[in-house]
C-alpha positions, 0 to 999 in steps of 0.5 A: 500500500503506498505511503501517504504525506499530509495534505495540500492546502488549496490556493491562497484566494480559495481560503475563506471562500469554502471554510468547511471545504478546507480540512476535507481531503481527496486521495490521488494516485501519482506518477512523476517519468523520466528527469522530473522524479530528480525534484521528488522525495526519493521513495517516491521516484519512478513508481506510483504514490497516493497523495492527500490532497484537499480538496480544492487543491489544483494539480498545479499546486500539488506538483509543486507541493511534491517540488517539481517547478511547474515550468519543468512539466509539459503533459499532465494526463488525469485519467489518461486525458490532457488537462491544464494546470487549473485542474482540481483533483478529485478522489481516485484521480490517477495523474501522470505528468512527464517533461518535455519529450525530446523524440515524440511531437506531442503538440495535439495534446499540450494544454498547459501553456497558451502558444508555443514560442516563436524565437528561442530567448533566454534570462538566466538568473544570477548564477549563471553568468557562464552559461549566459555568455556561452549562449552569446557565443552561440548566437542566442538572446540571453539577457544577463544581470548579475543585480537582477533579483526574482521579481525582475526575472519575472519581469523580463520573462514575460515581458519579452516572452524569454526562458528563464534559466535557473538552478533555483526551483522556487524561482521556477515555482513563480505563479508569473513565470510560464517558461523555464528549465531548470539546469542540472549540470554545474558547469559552464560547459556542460550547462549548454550541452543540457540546454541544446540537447533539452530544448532541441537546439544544435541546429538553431547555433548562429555562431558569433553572431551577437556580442559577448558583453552587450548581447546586442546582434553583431553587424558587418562593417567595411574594413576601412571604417574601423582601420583606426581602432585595429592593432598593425597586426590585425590592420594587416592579415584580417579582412572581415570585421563586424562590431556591436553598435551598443559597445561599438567593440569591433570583432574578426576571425583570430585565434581566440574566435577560433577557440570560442568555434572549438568550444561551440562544437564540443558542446554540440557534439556533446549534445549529440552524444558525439565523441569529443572533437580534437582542437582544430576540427570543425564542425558541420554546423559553422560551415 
């Protein structure tokens, strides 16, 4: 027999409305698949689990009151039907609730956000300041503050539709937050890695195309319009240039943007569960 925990509370503006409802209970049987049971109590993982739930209790509030962030979950089945996350539960409901699907085009059954997105664009939180600028590097828009605190991530979030990036659960637990992943590896490196293989990303690179400090797009500029600001040695070998008309920082192909592909195409590779490439070999994705 499964193991039971206390019951939920129902939302805040539900108290009050129905006093005598509040201490009545429903049982639901739960089953969390694939990476989400990492945010569960591990006796609970990767098998079914009765839950006390009260009875005004959304199964958005119980996931999360089980620790899975909501922005973490793409299919909710109750019963084996598709609901949204304003689904009340009711006694005897059997729910599943999976994460993204990375092989399966599931889209006729999603009911949990309104649309899909149409420009893959990130917020990363404070702690994520690496794989902020490996996104750059990348050519992904990725607002960057180091000051920002939760509520202006909120803010940013839904204001310019953006992922937010984070390894904080409670921060993917705001009600004003409708997208975001939680990012499991703690390096830099690895994070992208996640990041493209999660959200199907290693076709969408732009290389280089965006500016490491201001995040701004990088624009093609004539060679003589930036030759005052060129040391000799560049002045002299390079022929393409670009810069960023927020910094007005002037950018070409050297050694260290040579270094910067190499990195992009381990991380692909990786990704792509692709042996590593040695230094110096390029990928088909920059070409």
């Amino acid at each position: 027999m499964p193991s039971r925990i206390s019951s939920v509370a129902p939302p805040k503006g539900d108290v009050g409305a129905h006093q005598e409802r509040t201490t009545a209970t429903v049982v639901a049987t739960f089953r969390f698949y694939e990476e989400l049971n990492d945010f569960i109590a591990r006796d609970r993982r990767r098998r079914e689990f009765d839950f006390d739930c009260a009875t005004d209790a959304t199964v958005k509030h119980v996931i999360e009151a089980l620790g899975v962030p909501h922005t973490e979950v793409e299919l909710i089945l109750v019963n084996g039907v598709s609901v949204d996350f304003a689904r009340r539960l009711r006694h005897g409901d059997r729910v599943s609730v999976y994460p993204k699907f990375e092989a399966f085009d599931i889209s006729p059954l999603l009911r949990l956000r309104p649309y899909p997105l149409r420009v893959t664009r990130f917020v990363a939180d404070a702690h994520l300041g690496g794989l902020a600028h490996l996104l750059r590097m990348a050519g992904f828009d990725t607002v960057y503050d180091n000051a920002a605190d939760d509520v202006e991530i909120q803010r940013i979030s839904g204001s310019d539709e953006r992922i937010v990036l984070t390894r904080d659960r409670d921060l993917l637990k705001r009600r004003g937050i409708s997208r975001g992943c939680y990012v499991y590896a703690q390096k830099p490196d690895a994070q992208l890695s996640e990041i493209l293989t999660r959200l199907d990303l290693a076709g969408s690179l732009r290389p280089l195309s965006r500016c490491l400090k201001c995040n701004a797009p990088l624009v093609s500029v004539d060679k003589a319009q930036v030759i005052d600001a060129l040391p000799p040695r560049v002045r002299d070998r390079q022929h393409d240039f670009s810069t960023c008309q927020v910094c007005r920082r002037v950018f070409w192909e050297g050694s260290h943007w040579r270094h910067m592909r190499e990195r992009l195409a381990k991380a692909v590779s990786a990704a792509a569960g692709e042996p590593e490439l040695h230094p110096g070999a390029d990928s088909s994705i920059f070409r």
